[in-house]
C-alpha positions as CSV (number, residue, x, y, z in Angstrom):
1,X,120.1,-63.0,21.9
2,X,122.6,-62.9,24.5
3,X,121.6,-64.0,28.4
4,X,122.0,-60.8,29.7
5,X,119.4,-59.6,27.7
6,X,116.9,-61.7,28.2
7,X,113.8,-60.6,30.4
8,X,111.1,-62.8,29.2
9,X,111.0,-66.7,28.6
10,X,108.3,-68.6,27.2
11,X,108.7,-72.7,27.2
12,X,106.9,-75.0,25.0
13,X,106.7,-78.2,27.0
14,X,107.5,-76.4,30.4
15,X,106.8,-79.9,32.2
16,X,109.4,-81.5,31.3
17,X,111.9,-82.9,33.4
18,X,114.4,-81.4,32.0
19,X,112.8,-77.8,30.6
20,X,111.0,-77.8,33.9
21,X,115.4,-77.1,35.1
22,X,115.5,-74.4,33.2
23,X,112.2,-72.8,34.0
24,X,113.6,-72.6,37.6
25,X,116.6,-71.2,36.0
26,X,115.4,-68.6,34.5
27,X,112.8,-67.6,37.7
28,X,116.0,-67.6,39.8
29,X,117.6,-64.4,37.4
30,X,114.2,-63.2,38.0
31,X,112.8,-63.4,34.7
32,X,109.5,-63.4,33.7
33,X,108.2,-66.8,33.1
34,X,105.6,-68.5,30.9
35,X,104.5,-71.6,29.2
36,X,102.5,-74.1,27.6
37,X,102.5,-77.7,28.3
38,X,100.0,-81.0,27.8
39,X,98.7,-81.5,30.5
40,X,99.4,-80.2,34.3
41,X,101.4,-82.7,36.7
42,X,103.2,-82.4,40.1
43,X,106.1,-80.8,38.4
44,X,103.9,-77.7,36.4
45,X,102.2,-77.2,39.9
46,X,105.6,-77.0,41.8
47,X,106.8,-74.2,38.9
48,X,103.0,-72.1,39.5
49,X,103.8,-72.2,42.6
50,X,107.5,-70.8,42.1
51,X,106.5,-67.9,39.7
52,X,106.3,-69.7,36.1
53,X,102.8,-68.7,34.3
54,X,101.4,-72.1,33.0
55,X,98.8,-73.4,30.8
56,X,97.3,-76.4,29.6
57,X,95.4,-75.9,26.0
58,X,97.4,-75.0,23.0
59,X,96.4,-71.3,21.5
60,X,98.1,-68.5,20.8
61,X,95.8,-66.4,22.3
62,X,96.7,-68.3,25.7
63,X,99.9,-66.4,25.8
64,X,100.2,-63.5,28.1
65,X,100.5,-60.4,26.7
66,X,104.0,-59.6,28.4
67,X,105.4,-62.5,25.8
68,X,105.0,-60.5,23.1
69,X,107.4,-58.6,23.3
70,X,109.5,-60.9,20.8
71,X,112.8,-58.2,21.4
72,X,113.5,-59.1,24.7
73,X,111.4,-63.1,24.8
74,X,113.8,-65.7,24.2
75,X,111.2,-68.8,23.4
76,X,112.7,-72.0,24.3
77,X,110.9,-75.7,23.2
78,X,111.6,-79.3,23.5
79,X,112.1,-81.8,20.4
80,X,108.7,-83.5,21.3
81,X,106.6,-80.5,20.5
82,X,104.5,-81.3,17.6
83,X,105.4,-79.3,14.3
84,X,101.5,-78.5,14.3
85,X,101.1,-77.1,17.8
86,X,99.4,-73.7,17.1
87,X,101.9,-71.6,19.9
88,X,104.8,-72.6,18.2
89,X,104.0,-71.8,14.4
90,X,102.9,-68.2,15.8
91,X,106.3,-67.9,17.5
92,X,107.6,-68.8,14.2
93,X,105.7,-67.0,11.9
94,X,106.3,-64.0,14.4
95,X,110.4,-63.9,14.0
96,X,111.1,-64.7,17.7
97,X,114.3,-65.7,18.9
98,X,113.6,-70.4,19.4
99,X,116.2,-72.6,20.8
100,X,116.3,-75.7,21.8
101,X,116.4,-76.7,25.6
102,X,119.8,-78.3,24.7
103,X,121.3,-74.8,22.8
104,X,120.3,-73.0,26.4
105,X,122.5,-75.3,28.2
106,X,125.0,-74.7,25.4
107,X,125.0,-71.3,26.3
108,X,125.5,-71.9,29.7
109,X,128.7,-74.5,29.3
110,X,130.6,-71.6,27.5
111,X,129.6,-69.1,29.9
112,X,130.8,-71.8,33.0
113,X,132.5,-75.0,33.2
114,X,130.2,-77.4,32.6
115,X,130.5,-81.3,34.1
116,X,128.9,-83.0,31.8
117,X,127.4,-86.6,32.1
118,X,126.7,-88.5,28.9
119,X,125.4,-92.3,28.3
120,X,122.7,-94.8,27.4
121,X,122.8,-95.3,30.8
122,X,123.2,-93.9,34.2
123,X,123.4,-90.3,33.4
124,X,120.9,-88.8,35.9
125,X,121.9,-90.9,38.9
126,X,125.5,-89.5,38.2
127,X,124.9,-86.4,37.2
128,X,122.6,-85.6,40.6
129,X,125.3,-87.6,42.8
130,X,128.2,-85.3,41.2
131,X,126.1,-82.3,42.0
132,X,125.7,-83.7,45.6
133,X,129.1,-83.9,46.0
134,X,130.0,-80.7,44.8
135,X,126.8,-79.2,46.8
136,X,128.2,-80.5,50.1
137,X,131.8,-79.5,49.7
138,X,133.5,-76.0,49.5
139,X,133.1,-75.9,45.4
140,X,129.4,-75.8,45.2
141,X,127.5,-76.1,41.9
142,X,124.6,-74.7,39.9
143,X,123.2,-78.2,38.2
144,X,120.7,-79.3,35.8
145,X,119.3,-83.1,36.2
146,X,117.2,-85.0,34.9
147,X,115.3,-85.9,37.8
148,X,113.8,-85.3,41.1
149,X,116.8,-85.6,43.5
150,X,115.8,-87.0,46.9
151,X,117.5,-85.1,48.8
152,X,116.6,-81.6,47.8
153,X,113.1,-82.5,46.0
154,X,114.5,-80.3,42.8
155,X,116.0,-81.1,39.2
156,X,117.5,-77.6,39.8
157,X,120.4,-76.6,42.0
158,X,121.6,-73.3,42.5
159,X,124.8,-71.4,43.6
160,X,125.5,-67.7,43.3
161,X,129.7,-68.0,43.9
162,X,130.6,-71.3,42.0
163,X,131.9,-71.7,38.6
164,X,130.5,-74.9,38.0
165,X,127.6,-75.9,36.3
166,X,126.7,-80.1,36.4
167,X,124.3,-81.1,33.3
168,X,122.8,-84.3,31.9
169,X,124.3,-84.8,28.5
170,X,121.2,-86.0,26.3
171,X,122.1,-87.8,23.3
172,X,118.5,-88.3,22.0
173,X,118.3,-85.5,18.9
174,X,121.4,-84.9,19.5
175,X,121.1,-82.6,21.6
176,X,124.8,-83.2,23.6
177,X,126.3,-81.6,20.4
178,X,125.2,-78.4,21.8
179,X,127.4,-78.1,24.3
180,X,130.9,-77.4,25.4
181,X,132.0,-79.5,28.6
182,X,134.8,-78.6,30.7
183,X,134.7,-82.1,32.2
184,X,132.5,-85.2,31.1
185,X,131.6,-88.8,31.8
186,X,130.4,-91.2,29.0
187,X,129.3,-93.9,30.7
188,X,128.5,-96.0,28.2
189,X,127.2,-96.1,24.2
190,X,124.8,-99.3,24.4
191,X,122.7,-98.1,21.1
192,X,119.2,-96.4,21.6
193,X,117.2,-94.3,20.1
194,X,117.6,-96.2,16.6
195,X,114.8,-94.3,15.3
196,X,116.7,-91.0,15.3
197,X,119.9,-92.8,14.8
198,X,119.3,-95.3,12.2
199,X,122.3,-97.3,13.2
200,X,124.7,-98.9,15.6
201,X,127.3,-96.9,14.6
202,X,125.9,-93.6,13.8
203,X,124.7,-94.0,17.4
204,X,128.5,-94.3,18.6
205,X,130.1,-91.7,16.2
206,X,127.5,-89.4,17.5
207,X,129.5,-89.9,21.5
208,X,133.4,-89.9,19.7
209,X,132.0,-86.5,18.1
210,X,130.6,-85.3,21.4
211,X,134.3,-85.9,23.0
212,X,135.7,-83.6,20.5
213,X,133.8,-80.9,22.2
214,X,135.2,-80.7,25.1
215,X,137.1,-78.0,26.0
216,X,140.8,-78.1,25.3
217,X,142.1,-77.5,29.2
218,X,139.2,-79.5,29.9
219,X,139.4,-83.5,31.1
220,X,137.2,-86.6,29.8
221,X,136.2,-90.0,32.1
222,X,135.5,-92.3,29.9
223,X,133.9,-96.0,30.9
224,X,136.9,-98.7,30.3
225,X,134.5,-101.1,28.6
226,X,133.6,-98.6,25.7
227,X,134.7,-99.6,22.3
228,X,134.9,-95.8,21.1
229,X,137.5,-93.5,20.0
230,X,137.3,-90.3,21.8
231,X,138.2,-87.2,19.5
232,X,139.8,-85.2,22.1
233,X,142.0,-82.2,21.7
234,X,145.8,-82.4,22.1
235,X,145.7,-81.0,25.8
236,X,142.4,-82.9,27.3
237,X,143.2,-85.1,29.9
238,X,142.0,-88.5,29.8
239,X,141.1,-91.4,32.0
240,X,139.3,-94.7,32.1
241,X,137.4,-95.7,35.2
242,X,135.3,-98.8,36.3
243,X,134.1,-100.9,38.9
244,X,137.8,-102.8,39.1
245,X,139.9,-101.4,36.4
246,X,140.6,-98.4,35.2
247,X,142.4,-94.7,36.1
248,X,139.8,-94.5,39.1
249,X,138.3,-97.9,40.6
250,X,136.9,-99.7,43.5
251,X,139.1,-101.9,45.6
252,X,138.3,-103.5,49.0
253,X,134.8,-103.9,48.2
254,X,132.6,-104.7,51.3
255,X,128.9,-105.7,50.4
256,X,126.2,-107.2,52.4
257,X,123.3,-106.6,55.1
258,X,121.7,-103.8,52.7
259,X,125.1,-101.9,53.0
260,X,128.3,-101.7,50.6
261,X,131.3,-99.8,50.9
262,X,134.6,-99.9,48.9
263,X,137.5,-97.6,48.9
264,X,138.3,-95.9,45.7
265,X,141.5,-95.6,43.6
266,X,142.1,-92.7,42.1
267,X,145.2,-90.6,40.1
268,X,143.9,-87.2,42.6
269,X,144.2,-89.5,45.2
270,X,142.6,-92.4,46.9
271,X,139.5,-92.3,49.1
272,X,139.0,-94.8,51.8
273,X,135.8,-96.2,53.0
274,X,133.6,-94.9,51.0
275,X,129.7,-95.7,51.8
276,X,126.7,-95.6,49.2
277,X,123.6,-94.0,50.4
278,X,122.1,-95.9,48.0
279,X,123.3,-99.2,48.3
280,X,123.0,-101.1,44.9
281,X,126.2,-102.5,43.1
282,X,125.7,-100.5,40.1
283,X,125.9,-97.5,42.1
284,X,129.5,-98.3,42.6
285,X,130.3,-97.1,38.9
286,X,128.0,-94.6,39.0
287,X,130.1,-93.3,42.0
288,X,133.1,-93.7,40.8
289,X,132.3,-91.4,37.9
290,X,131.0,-88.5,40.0
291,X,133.7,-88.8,42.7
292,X,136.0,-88.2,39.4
293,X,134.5,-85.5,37.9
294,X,134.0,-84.0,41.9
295,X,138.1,-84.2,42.7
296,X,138.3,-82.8,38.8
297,X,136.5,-79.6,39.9
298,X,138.8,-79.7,43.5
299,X,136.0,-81.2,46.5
300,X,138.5,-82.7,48.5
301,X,138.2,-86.4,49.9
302,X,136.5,-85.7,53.0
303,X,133.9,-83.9,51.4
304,X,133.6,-86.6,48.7
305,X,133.5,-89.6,51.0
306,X,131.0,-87.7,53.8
307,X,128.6,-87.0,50.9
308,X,128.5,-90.4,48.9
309,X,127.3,-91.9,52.3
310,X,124.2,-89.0,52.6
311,X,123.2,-89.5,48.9
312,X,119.4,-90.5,48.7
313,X,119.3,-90.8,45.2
314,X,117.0,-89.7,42.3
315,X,113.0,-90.0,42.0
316,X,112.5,-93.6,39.9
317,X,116.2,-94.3,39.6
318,X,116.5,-97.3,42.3
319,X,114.1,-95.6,44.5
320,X,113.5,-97.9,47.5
321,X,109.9,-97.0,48.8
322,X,109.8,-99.7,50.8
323,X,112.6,-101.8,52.2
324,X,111.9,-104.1,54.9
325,X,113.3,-107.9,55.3
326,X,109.3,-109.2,54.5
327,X,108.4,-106.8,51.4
328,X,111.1,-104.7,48.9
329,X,109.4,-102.1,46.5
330,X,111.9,-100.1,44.4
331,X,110.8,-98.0,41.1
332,X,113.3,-97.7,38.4
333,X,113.2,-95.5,35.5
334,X,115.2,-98.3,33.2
335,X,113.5,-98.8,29.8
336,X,116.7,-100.1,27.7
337,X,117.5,-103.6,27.9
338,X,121.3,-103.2,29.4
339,X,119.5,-100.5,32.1
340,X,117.4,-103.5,33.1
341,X,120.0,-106.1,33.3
342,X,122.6,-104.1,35.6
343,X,119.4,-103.3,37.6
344,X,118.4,-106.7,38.1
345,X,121.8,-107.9,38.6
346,X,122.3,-105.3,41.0
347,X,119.4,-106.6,43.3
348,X,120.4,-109.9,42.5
349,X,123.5,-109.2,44.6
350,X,121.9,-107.2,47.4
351,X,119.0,-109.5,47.8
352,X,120.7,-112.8,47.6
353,X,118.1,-115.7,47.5
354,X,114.7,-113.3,47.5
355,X,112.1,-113.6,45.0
356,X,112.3,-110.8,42.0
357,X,109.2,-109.7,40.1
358,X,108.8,-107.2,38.1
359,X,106.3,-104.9,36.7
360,X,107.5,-103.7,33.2
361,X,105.9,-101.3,31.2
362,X,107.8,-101.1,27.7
363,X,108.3,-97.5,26.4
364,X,108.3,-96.8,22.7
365,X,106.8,-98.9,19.8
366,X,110.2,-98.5,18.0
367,X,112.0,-99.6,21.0
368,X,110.2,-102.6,21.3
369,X,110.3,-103.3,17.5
370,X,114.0,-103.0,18.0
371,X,115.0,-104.6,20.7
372,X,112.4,-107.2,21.9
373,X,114.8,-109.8,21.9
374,X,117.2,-108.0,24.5
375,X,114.5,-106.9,26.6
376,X,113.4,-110.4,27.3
377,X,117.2,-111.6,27.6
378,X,117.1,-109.2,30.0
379,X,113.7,-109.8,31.9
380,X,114.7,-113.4,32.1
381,X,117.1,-112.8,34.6
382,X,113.9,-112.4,37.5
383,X,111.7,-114.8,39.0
384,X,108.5,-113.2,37.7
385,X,108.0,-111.3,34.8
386,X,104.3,-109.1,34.1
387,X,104.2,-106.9,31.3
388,X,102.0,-104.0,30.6
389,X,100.7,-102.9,26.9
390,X,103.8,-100.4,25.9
391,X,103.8,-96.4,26.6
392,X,103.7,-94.8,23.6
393,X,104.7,-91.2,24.5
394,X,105.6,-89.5,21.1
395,X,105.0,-92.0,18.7
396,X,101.6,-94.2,16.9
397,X,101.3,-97.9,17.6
398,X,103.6,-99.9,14.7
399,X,101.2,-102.9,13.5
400,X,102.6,-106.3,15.0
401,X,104.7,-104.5,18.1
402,X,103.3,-105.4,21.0
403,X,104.2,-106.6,24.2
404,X,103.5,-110.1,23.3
405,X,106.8,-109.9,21.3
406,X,108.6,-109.4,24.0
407,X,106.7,-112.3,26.1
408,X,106.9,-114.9,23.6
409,X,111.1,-114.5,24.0
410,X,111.2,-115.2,27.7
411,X,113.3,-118.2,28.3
412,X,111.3,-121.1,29.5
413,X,110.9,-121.7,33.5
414,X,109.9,-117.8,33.8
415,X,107.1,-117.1,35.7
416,X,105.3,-114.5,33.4
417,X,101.9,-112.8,31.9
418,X,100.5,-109.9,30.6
419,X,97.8,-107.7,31.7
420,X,96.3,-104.4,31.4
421,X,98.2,-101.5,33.4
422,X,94.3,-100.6,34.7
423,X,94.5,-104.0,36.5
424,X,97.7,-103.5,38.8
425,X,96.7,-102.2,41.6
426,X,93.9,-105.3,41.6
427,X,97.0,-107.5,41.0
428,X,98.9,-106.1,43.2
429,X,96.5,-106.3,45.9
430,X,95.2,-109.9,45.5
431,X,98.9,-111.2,45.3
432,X,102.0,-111.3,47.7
433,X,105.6,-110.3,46.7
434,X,109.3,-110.4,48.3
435,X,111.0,-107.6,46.1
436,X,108.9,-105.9,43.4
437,X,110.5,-103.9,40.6
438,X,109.0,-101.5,38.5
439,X,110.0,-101.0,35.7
440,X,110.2,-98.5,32.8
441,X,109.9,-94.8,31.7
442,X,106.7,-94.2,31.2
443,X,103.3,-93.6,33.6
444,X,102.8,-96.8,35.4
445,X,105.0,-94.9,38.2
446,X,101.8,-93.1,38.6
447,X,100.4,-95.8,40.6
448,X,103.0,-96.5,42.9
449,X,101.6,-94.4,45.6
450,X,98.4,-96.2,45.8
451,X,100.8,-99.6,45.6
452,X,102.9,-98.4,48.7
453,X,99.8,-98.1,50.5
454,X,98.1,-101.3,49.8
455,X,101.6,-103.2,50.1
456,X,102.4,-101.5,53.5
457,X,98.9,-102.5,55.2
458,X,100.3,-106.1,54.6
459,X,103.5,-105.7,56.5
């Protein structure tokens, strides 16, 4: 089924974060619009009130009528959708057209140049500051993230005119072998996701074989640290980057009073003074890789440097809710233990000498299994450490995987406990903090409204 004749589109899991992108997608061609997800959120009553026709309980007599019509519906579903849910096996049994969210965006990288952004880590913070860039200069985008950016309270961006289309490259299922970059990042191949992978190093092969899919006029920025071998075509340009080596780099880095600026090195050209919106150090990479794959597509270094300083960032990616020189509350999506290491050694270097706690909620039973010993590596870097029981999102509790495995490898002279994520806000509270984290991909987010409230009646 080709784009063009498409008129209907039906998502299984429309709440998403990342179907919820292509739901607004497709309500932008003006196409009809359904779905089915869990359970209702922010995000599925933000797409009812766009146009998209969602429900909550899994039947196939749920599905409007208009759907039916399996000539003209393309159905798209996410990976997480259980093989028993009772929408999907009609849509099977019925011969209609399924793909994958990550075949969609396939689509769309053929039919435009995609800038791609793949990595264990920092992928959405890239991807929606490329996007910014590109948004705010003379190129313009259309862009699909993978979260909430701040300053335009969307995961979707849209432009009519320009070429380009900026997408989060998800490596979980494998879905990045879907599609067909023009440009791309890798940012970096820490291994995850071991329980689709199996392996270290079917974890890497799985990025040196997403390289060979880029297009052959097309360019790839590549992390200088990576021990990968990219599988590019004889004409795709490559470069390294960094935060002080590397094709493009920081130089004259100027960091302090909540601020940092640096000026960048680059073969298109250098930029000077360049400001973060969001100032945390690893924010300098993560810059450094969209202001690449921005001069790539041709935004010119005004552009660039005017619209790194305006960048407010992504929901739960080193979102600041409070910042004051008394009280510090940031959420942070990170839930791998390198993501939590270059987060806390990020605000160990803005927030020289302040107490760090953190609130972690683990995500994944296999995760922890895997990993516990890097997660507390990691953890040990705050003052404070209090873990909640782990978020199990797609998978059943693993006997012996808790997270006192991940407490009992703390390195001694940690402040730390565990207690039940119903008990935070109490904790929360009863106690007084300098800079609380939290950490973690799963719903303890949920509560930090109610903890911005309590915290800011004690400022």
């Amino acid at each position: 089924m080709k784009l063009e004749d498409i008129s209907n589109v039906y998502f299984l899991g429309a709440g998403g974060i990342g179907m919820s992108a292509l739901v607004r997608y497709f309500l932008k061609k003006g196409c009809r619009v359904g779905g089915y997800d869990r359970m209702p959120s922010h995000l599925t009553a933000a797409l009812q009130q766009e146009g998209a026709n969602i429900h909550f309980q899994d039947s196939e007599t749920n599905i409007p009528s208009v759907f039916k019509d399996k000539n003209h519906t393309l159905v798209v579903y996410t990976p997480a959708i259980p093989v028993d849910n009772r929408e999907w096996l009609y849509f099977k049994a019925q011969g209609y057209e399924l793909q994958k969210r990550a075949e969609v965006l396939g689509t769309l990288t053929k039919a435009m140049k995609g800038l791609c952004v793949a990595g264990t880590h920092g992928k959405t913070t890239t991807s929606a500051m490329t996007a910014h860039l590109l948004h705010e200069s003379s190129v313009g985008c259309n862009a699909f993230l993978g979260g909430i950016s701040n300053n335009y309270g969307t995961n979707y961006l849209f432009s009519p005119t320009s070429p380009y289309v900026v997408i989060e490259a998800d490596e979980f299922d494998r879905s990045f072998h879907h599609l067909r970059p023009y440009a791309s990042v890798i940012t970096a191949t820490d291994p995850d996701h071991l329980d689709i992978y199996g392996t270290a190093e079917a974890y890497i092969e799985s990025f040196e074989h997403y390289s060979s899919l880029i297009r052959p006029e097309g360019a790839l920025v590549i992390h200088s640290g990576l021990a990968m071998t990219p599988r590019l075509q004889q004409e795709v340009r490559c470069f390294s980057y960094g935060r002080s080596e590397g094709d493009f780099h920081a130089e004259n880095e100027r960091i302090g009073g909540g601020a940092i600026e640096f000026d960048l090195v680059s073969p298109f050209g250098n930029i000077k003074n360049v400001g973060l919106g969001v100032p945390v150090s690893i924010n300098i990479e993560n810059g450094i890789a969209a202001m690449a794959l921005a001069q790539i597509a041709g935004a010119k270094p005004g552009h660039i440097a005017q619209a790194m300083a305006t960048f407010k960032g992504v929901e739960r990616r080193f979102d600041f809710k409070i910042m004051t020189d008394r009280l510090v509350l940031l959420s942070d999506y990170a839930h791998h233990p390198m993501e939590i290491r270059n987060c806390i050694l990020s605000l160990r270097e803005v927030f020289r000498g302040r107490k760090l706690t953190a609130i972690f909620q683990p995500h994944l039973y296999s995760r922890t299994r895997d990993f516990y010993q890097e997660f507390a590596e990691s953890l040990s870097l705050l003052d404070e450490v209090i873990l909640t029981e782990i978020y199990p999102a797609r998978e059943l509790p693993i006997p012996g995987v808790d997270s006192q495995l991940i407490y009992d490898h703390l390195s001694p002279g940690v402040e730390a406990r565990i207690i039940e994520k119903k008990d935070v806000l109490q904790m929360v509270e009863s106690e007084t903090y300098d800079v609380l984290i939290i950490l973690g991909a799963g719903d303890l987010d949920d509560q930090v409204p109610a903890m911005i409230e309590i915290l800011k009646k004690k400022l």
